[in-house]
C-alpha positions in Angstrom: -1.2 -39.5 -29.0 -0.9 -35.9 -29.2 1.1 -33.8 -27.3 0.1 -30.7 -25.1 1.1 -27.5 -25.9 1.9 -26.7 -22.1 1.9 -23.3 -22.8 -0.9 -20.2 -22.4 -3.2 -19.8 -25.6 -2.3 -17.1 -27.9 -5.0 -14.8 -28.3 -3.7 -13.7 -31.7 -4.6 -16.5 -33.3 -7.9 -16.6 -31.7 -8.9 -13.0 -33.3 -7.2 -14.2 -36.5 -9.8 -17.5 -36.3 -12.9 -14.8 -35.1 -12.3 -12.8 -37.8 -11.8 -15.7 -40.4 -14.8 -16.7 -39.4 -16.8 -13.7 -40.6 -14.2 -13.2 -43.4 -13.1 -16.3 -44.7 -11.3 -14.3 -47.8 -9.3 -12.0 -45.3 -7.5 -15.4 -44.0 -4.0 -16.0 -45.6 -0.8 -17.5 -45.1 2.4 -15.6 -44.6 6.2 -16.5 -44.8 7.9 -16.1 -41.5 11.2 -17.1 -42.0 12.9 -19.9 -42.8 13.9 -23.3 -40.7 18.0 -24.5 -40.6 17.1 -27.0 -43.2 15.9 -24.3 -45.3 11.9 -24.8 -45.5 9.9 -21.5 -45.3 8.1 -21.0 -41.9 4.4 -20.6 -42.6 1.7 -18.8 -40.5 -1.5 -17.4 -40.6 -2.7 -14.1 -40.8 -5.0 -11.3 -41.7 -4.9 -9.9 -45.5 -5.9 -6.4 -43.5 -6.4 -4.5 -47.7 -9.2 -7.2 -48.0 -10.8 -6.4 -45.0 -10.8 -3.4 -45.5 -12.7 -3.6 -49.2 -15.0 -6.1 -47.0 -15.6 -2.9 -44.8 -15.0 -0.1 -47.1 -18.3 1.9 -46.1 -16.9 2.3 -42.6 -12.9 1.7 -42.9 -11.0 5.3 -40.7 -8.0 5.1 -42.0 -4.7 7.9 -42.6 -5.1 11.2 -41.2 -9.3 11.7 -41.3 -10.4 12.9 -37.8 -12.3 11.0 -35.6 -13.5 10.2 -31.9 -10.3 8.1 -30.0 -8.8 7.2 -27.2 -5.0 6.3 -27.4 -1.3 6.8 -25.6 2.0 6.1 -26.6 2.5 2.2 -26.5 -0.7 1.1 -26.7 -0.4 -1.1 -29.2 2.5 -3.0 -27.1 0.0 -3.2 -23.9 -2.3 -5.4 -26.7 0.4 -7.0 -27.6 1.3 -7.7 -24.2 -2.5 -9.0 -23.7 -2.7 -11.3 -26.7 1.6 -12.6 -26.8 1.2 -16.4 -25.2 3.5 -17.5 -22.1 5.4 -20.8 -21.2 4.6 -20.6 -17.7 2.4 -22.6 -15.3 1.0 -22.6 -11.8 2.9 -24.9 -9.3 0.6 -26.0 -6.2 1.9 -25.4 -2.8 0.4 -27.6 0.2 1.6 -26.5 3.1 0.5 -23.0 2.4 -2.9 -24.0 1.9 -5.9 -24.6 3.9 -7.7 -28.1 3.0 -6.0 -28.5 0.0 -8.3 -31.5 -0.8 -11.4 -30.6 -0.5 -11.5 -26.8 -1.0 -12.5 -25.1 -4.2 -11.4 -21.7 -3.5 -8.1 -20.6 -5.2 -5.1 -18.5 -4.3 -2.6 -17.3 -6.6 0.9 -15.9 -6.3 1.9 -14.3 -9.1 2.1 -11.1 -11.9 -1.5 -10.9 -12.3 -1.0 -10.7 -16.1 0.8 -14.0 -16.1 -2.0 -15.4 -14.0 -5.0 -14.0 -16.0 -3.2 -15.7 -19.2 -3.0 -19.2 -17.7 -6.7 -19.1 -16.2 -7.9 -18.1 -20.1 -8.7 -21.6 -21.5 -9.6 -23.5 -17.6 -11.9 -20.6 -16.8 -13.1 -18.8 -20.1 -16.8 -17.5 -19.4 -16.8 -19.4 -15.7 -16.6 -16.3 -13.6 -20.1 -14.9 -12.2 -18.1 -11.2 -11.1 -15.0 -9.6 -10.9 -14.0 -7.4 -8.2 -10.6 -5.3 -8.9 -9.0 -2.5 -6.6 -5.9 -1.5 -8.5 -3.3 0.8 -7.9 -4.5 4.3 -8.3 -1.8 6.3 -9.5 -2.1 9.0 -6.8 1.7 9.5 -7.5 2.9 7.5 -4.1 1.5 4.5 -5.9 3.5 1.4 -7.5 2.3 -0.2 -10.3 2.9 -3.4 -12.2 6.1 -3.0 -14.5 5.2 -4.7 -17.3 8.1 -5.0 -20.5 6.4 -3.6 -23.4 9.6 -3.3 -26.0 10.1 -7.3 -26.4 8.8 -9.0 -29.9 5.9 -11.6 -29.1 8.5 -14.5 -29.8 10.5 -13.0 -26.8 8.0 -12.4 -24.7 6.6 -16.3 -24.7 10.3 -17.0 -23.9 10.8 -15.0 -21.1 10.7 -16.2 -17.9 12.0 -13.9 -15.2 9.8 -12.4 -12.8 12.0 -9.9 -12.0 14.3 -7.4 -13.4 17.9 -7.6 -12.9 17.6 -5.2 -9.6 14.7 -7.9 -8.3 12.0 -5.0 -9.1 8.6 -6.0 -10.4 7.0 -2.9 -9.2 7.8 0.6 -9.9 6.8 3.9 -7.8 5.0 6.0 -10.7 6.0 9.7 -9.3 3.4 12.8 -11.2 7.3 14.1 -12.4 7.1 11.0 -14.6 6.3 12.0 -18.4 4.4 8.3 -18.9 2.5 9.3 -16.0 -0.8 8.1 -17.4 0.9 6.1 -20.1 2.4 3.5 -17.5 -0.7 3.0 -15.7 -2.8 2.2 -18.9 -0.2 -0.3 -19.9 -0.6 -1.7 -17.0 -4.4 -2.0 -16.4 -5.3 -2.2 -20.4 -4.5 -5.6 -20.9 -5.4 -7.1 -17.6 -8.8 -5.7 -18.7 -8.7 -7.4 -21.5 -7.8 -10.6 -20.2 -10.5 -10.8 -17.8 -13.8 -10.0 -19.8 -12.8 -13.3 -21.5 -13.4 -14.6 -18.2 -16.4 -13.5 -17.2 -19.9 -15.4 -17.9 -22.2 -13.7 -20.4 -24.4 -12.6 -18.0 -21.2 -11.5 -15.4 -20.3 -7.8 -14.1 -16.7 -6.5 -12.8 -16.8 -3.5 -10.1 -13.3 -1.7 -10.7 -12.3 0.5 -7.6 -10.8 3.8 -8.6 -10.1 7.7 -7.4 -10.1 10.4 -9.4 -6.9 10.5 -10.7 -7.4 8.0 -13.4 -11.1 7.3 -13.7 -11.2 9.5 -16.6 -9.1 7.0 -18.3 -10.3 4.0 -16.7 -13.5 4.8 -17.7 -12.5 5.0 -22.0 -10.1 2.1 -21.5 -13.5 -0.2 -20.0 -15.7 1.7 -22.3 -13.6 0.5 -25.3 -13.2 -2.9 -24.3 -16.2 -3.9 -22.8 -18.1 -1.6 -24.9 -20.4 1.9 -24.3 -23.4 -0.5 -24.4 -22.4 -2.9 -21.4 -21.6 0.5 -19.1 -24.1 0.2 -16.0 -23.1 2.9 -14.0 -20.1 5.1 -12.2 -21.1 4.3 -8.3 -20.0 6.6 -6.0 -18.5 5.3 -2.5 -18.4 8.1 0.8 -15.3 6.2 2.2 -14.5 8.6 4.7 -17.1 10.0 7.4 -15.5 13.5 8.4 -14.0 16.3 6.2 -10.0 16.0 5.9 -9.1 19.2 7.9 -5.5 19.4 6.5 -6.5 19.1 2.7 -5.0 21.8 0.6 -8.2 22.4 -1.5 -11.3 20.1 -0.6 -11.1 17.0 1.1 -11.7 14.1 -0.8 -14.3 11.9 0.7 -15.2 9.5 -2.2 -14.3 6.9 -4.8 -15.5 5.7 -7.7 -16.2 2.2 -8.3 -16.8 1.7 -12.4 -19.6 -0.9 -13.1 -19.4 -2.9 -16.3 -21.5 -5.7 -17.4 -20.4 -8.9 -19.9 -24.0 -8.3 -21.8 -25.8 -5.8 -20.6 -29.2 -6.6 -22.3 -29.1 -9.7 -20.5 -27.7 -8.8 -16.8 -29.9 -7.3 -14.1 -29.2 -6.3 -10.4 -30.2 -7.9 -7.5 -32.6 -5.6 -5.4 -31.2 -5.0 -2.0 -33.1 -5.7 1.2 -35.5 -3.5 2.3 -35.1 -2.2 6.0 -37.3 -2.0 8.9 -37.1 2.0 8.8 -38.0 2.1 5.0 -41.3 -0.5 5.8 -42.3 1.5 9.1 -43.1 4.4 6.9 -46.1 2.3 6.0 -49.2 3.1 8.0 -53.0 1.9 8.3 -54.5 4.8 8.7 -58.3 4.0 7.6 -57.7 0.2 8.3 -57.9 -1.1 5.2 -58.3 -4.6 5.2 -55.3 -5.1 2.3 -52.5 -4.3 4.8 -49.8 -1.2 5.9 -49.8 1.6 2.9 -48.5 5.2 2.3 -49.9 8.0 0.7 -47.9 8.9 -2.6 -48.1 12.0 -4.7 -50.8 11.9 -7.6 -49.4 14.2 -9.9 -46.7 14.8 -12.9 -44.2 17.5 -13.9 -44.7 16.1 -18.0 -47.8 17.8 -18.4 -50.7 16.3 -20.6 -54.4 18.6 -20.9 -56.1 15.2 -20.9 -54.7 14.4 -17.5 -55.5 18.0 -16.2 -59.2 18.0 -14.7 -60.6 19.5 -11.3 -61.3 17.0 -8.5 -64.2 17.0 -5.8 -62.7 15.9 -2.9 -65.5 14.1 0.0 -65.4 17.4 1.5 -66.5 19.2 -1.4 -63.3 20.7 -1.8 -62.4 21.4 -5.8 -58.9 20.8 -6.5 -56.5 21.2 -9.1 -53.2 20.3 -10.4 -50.4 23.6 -9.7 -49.6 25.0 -12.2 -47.2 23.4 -15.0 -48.3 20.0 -13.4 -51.1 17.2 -14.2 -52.3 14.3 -12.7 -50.7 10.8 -13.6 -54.0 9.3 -14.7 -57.2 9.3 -16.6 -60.5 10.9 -15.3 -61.9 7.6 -16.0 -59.3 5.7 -14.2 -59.2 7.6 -11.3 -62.9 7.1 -10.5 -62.0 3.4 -10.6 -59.0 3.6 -7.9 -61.5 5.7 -5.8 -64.2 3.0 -6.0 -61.7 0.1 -5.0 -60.9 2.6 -1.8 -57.0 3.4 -3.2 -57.5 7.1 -3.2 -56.6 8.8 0.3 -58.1 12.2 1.0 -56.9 12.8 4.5 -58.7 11.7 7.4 -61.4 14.4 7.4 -61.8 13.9 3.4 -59.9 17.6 2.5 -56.6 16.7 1.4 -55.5 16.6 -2.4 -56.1 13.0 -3.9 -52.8 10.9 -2.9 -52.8 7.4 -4.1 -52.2 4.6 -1.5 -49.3 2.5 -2.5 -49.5 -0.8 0.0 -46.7 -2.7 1.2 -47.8 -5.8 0.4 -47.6 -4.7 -3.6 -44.2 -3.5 -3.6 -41.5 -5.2 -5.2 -38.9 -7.4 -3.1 -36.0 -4.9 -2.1 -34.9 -1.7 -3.6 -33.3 -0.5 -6.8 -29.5 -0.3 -6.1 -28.6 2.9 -6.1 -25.3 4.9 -7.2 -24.3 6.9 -4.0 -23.3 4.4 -1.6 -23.4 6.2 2.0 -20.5 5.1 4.4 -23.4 4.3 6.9 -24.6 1.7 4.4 -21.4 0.3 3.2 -18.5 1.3 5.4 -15.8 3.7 5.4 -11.8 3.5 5.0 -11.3 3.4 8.7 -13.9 0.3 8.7 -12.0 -1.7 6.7 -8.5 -1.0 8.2 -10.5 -2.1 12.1 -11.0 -5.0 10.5 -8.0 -6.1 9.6 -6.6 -4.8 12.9 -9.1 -6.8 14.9 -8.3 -9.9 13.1 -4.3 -9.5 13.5 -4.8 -8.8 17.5 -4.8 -5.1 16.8 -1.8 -4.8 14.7 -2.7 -2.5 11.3 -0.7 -4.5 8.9 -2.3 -3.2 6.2 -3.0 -0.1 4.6 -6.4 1.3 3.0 -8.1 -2.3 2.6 -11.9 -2.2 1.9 -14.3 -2.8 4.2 -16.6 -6.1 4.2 -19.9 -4.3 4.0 -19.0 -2.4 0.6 -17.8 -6.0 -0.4 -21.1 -7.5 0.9 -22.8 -4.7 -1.2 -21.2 -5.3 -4.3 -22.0 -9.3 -3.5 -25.8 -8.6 -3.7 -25.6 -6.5 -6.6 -23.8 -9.2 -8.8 -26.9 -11.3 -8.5 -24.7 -14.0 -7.7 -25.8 -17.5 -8.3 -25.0 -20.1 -5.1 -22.3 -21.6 -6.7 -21.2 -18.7 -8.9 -17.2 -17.6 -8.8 -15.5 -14.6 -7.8 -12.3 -13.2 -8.6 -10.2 -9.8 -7.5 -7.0 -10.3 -9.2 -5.5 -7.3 -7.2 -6.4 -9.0 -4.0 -4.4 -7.1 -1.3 -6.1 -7.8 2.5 -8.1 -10.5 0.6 -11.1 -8.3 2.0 -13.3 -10.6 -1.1 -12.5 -13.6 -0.2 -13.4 -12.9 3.5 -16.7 -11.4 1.8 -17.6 -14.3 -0.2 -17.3 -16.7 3.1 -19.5 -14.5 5.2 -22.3 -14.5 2.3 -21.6 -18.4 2.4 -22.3 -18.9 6.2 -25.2 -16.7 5.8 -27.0 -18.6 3.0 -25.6 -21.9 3.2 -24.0 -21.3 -0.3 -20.8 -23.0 -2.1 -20.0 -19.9 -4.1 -15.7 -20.0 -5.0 -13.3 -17.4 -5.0 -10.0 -17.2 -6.9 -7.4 -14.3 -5.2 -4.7 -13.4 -7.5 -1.8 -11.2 -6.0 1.9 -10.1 -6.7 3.8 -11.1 -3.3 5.2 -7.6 -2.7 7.5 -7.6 -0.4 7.0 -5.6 3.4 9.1 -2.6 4.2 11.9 -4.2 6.9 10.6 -1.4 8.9 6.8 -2.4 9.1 4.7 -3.8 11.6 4.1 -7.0 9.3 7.7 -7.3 8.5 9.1 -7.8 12.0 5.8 -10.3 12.6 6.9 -12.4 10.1 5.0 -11.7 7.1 7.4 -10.9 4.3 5.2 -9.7 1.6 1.4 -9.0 0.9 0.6 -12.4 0.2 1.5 -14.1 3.6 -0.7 -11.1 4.9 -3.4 -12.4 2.5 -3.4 -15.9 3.1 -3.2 -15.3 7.1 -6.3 -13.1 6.5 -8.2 -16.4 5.0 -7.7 -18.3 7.7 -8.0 -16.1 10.2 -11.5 -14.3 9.1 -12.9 -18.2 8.3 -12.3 -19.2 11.8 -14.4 -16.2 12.9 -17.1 -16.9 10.8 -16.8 -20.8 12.9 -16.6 -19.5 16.1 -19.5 -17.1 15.7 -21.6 -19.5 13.8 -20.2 -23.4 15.0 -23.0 -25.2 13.4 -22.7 -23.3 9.6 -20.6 -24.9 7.1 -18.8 -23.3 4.7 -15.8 -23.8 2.1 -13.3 -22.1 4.7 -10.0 -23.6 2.7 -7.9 -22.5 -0.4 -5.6 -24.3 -2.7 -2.3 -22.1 -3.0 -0.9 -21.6 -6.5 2.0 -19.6 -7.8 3.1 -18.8 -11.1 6.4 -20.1 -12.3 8.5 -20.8 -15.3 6.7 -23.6 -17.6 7.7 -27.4 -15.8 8.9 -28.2 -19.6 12.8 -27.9 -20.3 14.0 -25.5 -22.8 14.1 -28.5 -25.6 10.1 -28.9 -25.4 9.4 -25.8 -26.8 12.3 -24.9 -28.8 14.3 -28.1 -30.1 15.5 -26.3 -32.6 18.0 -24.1 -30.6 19.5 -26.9 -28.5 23.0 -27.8 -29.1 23.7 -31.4 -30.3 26.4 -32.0 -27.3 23.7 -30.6 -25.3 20.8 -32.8 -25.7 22.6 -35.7 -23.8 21.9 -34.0 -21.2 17.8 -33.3 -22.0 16.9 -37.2 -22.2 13.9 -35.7 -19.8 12.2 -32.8 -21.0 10.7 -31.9 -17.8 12.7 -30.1 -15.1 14.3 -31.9 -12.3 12.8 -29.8 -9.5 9.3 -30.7 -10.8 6.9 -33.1 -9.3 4.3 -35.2 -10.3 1.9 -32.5 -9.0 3.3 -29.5 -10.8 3.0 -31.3 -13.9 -0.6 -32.4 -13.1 -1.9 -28.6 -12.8 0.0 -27.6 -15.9 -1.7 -30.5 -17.7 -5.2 -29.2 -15.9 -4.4 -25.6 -16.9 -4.3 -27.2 -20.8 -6.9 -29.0 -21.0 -9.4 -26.6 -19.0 -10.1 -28.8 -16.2 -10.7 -26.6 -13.1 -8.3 -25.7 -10.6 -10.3 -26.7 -8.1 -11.3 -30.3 -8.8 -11.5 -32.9 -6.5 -7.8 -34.5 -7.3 -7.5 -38.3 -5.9 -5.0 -40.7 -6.3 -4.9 -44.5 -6.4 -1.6 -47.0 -6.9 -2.2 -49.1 -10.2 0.2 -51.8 -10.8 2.4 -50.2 -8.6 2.3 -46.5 -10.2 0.5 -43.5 -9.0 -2.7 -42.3 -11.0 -4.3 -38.7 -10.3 -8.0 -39.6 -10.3 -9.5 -35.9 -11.4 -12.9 -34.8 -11.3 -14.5 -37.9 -10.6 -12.4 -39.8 -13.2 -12.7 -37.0 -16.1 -8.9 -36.8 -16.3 -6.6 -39.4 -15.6 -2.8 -38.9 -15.1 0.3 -41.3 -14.6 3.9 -39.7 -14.7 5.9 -42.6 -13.6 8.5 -44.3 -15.7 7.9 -48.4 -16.8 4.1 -48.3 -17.2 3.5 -51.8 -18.8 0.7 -53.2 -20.8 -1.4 -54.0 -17.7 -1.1 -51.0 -16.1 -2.5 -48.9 -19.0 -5.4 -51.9 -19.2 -6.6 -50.9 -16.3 -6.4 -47.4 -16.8 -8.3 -47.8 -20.2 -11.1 -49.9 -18.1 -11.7 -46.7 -15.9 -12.7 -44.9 -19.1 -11.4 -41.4 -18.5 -12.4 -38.4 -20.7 -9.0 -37.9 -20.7 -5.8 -39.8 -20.4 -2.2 -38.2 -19.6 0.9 -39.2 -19.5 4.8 -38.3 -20.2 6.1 -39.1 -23.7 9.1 -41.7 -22.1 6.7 -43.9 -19.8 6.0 -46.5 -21.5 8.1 -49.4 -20.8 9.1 -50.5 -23.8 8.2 -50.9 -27.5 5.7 -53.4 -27.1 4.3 -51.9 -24.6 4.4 -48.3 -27.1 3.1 -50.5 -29.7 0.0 -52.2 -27.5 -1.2 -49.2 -26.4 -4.3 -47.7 -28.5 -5.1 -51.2 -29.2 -5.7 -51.3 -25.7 -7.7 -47.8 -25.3 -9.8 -48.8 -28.4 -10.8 -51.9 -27.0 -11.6 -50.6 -23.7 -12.3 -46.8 -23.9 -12.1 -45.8 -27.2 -13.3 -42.0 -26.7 -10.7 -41.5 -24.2 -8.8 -38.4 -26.0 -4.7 -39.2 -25.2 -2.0 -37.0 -24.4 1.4 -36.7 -23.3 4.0 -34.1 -22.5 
């Protein structure tokens, strides 16, 4: 059987296989270094002088000039993007809400960490991605990522913290890596998440001024010039600022980027009943309401220019610089099928009549998003307060509506998934159950959020809520029964499975056998931690083998051990110790896609011995593995 790598994939060797697949000639092997025993370490690599030759028409190299966008460390923050981690996500019931049966996630975590473990599991799964990171106002903290350790050290490192506890760090406008630390920050989290997104998927990235300049190269190099939709522009506050020192600032930005543009479209938005009751019958044309629309063009043509007789008699022209938007010839047919209005008393220049009944389902979406349409700052920070008995626990979350907006837009599927992997209020997930109840859909969300702690002095401290994710979390449960109480008979996936990121289940020896002490390993006869439980290891071993998060998980007693039933019997898993002959016959006879189990549970060598003879007589496919 072969063993799982427990650990999140390396993205270096991805690119390396990418590019060896276009280039097989650029793929070569490099010496490391060297074992104990002597024996050279071999790897893989990129022979970058033969790519270039491959590419010599286009190859920028040395001083020439050309168009880019850089800062000091940016080749650390790819590093940071691509370096693996031995890390996992360890499932906590009694923080969640119908842990069994929901499919909505939660995550607790560096987001970094989190977007790294979700890479294989949900690679090309997520519909859209909503994001409302820091924005570097100067008051803002941001994500202190370490950027000076090798790769090596950084798939060993498993602190969260820094020796002061810190994972956040206030980026002052004093700072000289002003810009610098916030593109480290957000550049490989970028990254990270266009793997996840479906080809024909979209991320909405909230942002103010001060960085959208930046944001806006960073997305346009990753996701590409080609797949940039559009810079929307939110009014998300409804009266001028009175004590702003130059002009007050009444708008955000909110960057648009699709997957594959070519193959993504927006979903129109609904029209309203003020927009149709500009439609009129005014000669009571049998075809329906219509409305009189302007017959003429500002891109002159002299085949479209030509004098009119109106009924009256009146001759009429085009003004000047300007021509009609059709033929002579098909204008006389639009007048004989009665689609040509000349006012009432038959006078008026031609207008064509455009009827309701032929225009298209909804409205183009478009860029300026009017508070009255979306919601405003103040909105959004009522809603929280409404749903916390009037305490403002939170500062600056979105509102719903503008989430609701950006919903529609995505052209979601019914069972599509959403993520915001700077979830704050969890104003997204509240979103997505409200569309939910409205349509009857099963669409899922997946909240990722660093647990910042509360000031001691806050409102939310002294309630009890000791950092942003408790105030997340309550928000969930608090918002879903609203949506029950308003609509009892609606069902919707209310619930969320709580995850948080933590050092790998796997001891020390797993990964790195090499660098244990012989006295030592007497005391590693288990390579799996002691504070570990047959759960934790089950969603690391989900997390390798891509199974999703949010599977139905069951489990059954066979032969006196526990089996995790997954997915309707896709993966099954058995950590206990002693598993004998007949207990892994009657696993076999279930026929599982896969089969997991630790390396030590088999109960003895006959049993060790017996054991594919038994999966090739009764489930041969069944791939094995074991920690």
């Amino acid at each position: 059987m072969d063993k799982l790598k427990m650990h999140s994939s390396n993205k270096v060797n991805e690119n390396i296989e990418k590019i060896a697949a276009l280039f097989p000639n650029c793929k070569t092997e490099v010496v490391k270094g060297h074992r104990e025993d002597g024996t050279p370490i071999i790897e893989y690599t990129i022979d970058f002088d033969m790519l270039r030759q491959e590419l010599s028409d286009v190859v920028v190299e040395g001083p020439t000039e050309r168009y880019q966008f850089t800062w000091p460390e940016k080749r650390k923050s790819i590093l940071a993007a691509n370096a693996p981690i031995a890390k996992t996500l360890r499932p906590c019931r009694e923080e969640s809400v119908d842990f069994d049966n929901t499919e909505n996630l939660y995550i607790e975590g560096d987001n970094l960490d989190a977007l790294k473990l979700l890479q294989e599991t949900y690679l090309g799964k997520v519909k859209l991605i909503y994001i409302d990171p820091p924005y570097n106002t100067g008051n803002d903290f941001i994500y202190e990522d370490d950027f000076s350790e090798s790769a090596e050290k950084y798939m060993e490192h498993s602190g969260d913290y820094d020796d002061e506890g810190n994972r956040l760090v206030k980026n002052t406008s004093t700072n000289g890596r002003f810009h610098t630390d916030w593109l480290n920050m957000i550049y490989p989290r970028l990254k990270l998440a266009k793997d996840l997104l479906i080809d024909d998927g979209v991320i909405f990235i909230s942002i103010d001024d001060n960085e959208v300049e930046n944001l806006r190269k960073a997305a346009d190099e990753i996701f590409g010039t080609d797949n940039f939709v559009a810079n929307i522009i939110w009014e998300k506050k409804y009266a001028p600022a009175n004590d702003a020192k130059w002009l007050s600032d009444n708008h955000d930005h909110i960057l648009l980027y699709a997957k594959c543009k070519s193959i993504w479209r927006p979903q129109l938005l609904a029209r309203s009943d003020e927009m149709n009751s500009r439609y009129t019958n005014r000669d009571n044309d049998p075809r329906g309401v219509w409305k009189a629309a302007d017959m003429t063009v500002k891109s002159y043509s002299s085949a479209y220019d030509y004098p009119i007789t109106t009924p009256s008699g009146r001759v009429v022209t085009p003004s000047q610089g300007r021509c009609w938007n059709t033929s002579k010839e098909n204008f006389e047919k639009l007048v004989a099928d009665n689609r040509i209005w000349f006012g009432e008393k038959g006078h008026n220049v031609p207008a064509v009549k455009k009827f309701l009944t032929e225009v298209q389902d909804g409205i183009v979406p478009m860029t300026l998003w009017k508070y009255e349409e979306v919601g405003h700052n103040q909105e959004g920070r009522q809603e929280v307060k409404k749903l916390f008995d009037d305490k403002g626990y939170f500062d600056g979350p979105k509102p719903t509506k503008l989430l609701n907006r950006i919903l529609t837009i995505a052209n979601l599927k019914r069972d599509s998934i959403v993520l915001d992997f700077f979830s704050g209020s969890a104003t997204t997930a509240d979103a997505v159950m409200q569309l939910n109840a409205e349509d009857d859909g099963n669409r899922k969300f997946i909240m990722v959020q660093l647990p910042e702690e509360t000031e001691e002095k806050s409102e939310a401290y002294k309630a009890g809520y000791k950092n942003i994710c408790e105030i997340g979390k309550e928000r969930i449960r608090r918002a879903a029964n609203k949506i029950r109480k308003k609509n009892p008979e609606v069902k919707f996936d209310g619930g969320f499975r709580t995850l948080k990121v933590d050092s790998t289940n796997m001891e020390d020896v797993y990964y790195n056998p090499t660098k244990i002490e012989q006295a030592a390993l007497w005391d590693l006869a288990d390579n799996i931690k002691p504070d570990r439980t047959p759960e934790d290891l089950l969603f690391q071993v989900m997390l390798d083998l891509g199974v999703l998060l949010s599977s139905k998980i069951e489990e059954a007693v066979i032969g006196s051990k526990k089996v995790f039933f997954v997915a309707d019997g896709y993966l099954l898993a058995c950590f206990d110790d002693n598993v004998t002959d007949e207990v892994v016959t009657e696993i076999a006879k279930r026929k599982p896609y896969y089969f997991v189990m630790r390396d030590s549970s088999l109960s003895s060598d006959s049993t060790a011995t017996n054991f594919e003879q038994i999966f090739a007589s009764y489930s041969p496919t069944t791939i094995r593995k074991v920690l």
